[in-house]
BALOBA-1460 file (C-alpha; in Angstrom, 3 decimals):
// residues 80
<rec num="1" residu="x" x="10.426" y="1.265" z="-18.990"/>
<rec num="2" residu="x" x="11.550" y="-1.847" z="-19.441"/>
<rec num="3" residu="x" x="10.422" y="-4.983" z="-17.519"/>
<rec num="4" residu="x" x="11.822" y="-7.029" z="-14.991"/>
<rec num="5" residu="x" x="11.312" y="-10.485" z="-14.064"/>
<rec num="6" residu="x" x="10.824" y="-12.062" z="-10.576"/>
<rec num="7" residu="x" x="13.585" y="-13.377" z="-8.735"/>
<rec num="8" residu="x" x="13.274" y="-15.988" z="-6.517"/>
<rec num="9" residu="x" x="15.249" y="-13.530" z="-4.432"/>
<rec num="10" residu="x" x="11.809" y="-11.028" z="-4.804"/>
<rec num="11" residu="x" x="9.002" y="-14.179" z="-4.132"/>
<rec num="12" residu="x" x="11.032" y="-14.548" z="-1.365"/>
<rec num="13" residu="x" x="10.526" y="-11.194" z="0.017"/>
<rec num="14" residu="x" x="6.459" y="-11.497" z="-1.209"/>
<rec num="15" residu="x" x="6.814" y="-14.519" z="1.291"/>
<rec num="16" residu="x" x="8.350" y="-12.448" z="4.177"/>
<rec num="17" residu="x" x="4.736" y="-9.937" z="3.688"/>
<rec num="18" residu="x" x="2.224" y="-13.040" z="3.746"/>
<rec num="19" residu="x" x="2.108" y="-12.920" z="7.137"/>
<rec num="20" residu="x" x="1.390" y="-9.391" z="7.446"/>
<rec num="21" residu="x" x="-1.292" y="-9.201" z="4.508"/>
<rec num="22" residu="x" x="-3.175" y="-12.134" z="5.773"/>
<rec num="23" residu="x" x="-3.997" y="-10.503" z="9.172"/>
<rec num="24" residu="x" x="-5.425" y="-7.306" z="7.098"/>
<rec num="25" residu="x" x="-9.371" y="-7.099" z="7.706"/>
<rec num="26" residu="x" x="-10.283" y="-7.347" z="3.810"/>
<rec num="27" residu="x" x="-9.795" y="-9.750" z="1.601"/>
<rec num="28" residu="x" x="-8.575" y="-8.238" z="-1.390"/>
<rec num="29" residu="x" x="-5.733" y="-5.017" z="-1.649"/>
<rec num="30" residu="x" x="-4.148" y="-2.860" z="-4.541"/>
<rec num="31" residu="x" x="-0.465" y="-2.373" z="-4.135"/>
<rec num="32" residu="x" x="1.094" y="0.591" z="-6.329"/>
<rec num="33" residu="x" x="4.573" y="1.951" z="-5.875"/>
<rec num="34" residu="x" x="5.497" y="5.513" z="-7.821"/>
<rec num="35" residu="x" x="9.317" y="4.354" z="-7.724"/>
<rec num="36" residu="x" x="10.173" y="8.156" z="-8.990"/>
<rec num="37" residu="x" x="8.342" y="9.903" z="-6.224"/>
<rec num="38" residu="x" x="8.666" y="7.446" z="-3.372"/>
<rec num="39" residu="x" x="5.154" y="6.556" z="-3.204"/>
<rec num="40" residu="x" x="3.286" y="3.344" z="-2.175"/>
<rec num="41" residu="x" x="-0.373" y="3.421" z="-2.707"/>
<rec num="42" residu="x" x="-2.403" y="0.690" z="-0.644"/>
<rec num="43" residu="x" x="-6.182" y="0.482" z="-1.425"/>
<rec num="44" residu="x" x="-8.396" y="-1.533" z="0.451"/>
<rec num="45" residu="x" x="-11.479" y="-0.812" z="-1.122"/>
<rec num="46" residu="x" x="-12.008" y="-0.279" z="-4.863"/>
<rec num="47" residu="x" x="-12.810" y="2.459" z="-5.834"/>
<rec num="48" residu="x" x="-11.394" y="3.697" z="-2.916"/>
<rec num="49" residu="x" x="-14.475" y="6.948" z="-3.172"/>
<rec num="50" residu="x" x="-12.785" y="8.544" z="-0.059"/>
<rec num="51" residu="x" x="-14.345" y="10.999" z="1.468"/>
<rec num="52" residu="x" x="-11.650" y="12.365" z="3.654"/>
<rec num="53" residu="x" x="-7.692" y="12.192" z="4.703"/>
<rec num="54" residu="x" x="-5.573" y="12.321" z="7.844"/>
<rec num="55" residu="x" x="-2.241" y="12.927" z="7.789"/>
<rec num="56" residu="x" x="-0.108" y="10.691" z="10.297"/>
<rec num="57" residu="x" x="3.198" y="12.306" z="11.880"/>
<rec num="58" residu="x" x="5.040" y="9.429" z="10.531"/>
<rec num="59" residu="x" x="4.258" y="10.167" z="6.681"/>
<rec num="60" residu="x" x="1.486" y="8.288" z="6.180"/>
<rec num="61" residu="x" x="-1.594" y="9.265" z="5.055"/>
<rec num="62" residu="x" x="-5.115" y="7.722" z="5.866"/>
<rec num="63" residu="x" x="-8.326" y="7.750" z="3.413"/>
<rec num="64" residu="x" x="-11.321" y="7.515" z="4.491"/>
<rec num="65" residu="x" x="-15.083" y="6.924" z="2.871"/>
<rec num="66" residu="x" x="-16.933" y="7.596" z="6.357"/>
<rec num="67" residu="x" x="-15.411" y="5.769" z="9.420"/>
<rec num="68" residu="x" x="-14.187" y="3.276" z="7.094"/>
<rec num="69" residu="x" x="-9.875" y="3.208" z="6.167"/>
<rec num="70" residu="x" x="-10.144" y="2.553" z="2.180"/>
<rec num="71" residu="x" x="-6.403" y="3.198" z="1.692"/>
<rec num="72" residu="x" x="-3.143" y="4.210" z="2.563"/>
<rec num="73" residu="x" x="-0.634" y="6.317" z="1.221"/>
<rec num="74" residu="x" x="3.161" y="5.821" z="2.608"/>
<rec num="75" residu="x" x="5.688" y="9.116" z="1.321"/>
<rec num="76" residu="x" x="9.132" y="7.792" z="1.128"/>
<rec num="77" residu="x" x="8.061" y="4.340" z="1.118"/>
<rec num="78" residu="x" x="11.594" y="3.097" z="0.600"/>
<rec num="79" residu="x" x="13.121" y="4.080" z="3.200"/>
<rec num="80" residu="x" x="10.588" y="1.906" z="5.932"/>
């Protein structure tokens, strides 16, 4: 695959999330997008170690180590 460079067009649109990311309850977060499948991966703990799921009606699904949320997995994260 070949590589693409930012755009000031894209920081732009990392700018527009800032807001959003900064009022997350951890400080650090692992963003991976499976472009071919529609998939955003959001972990909020690494390793994530979950322990259990819950599907959301919505497509989302919640990980859990405990009581704890250690990621997030968005189906058909393009279309949000």
């Amino acid at each position: 695959m070949a590589k693409k460079n930012l755009t000031q067009k894209d920081i732009g649109e990392i700018f527009k999330a800032i807001p959003h990311l900064i009022k997350l309850p951890v400080r650090k977060i692992w963003v991976d997008y499976d472009r071919e499948a529609d998939v955003m991966y959001i972990s909020l703990r690494r390793p994530q170690d979950a322990t259990d799921s819950e599907m959301q009606d919505d497509g989302v699904l919640l990980r859990y180590r405990g009581k704890e949320i250690v990621g997030v997995t968005i189906f058909e994260a393009s279309k949000r």
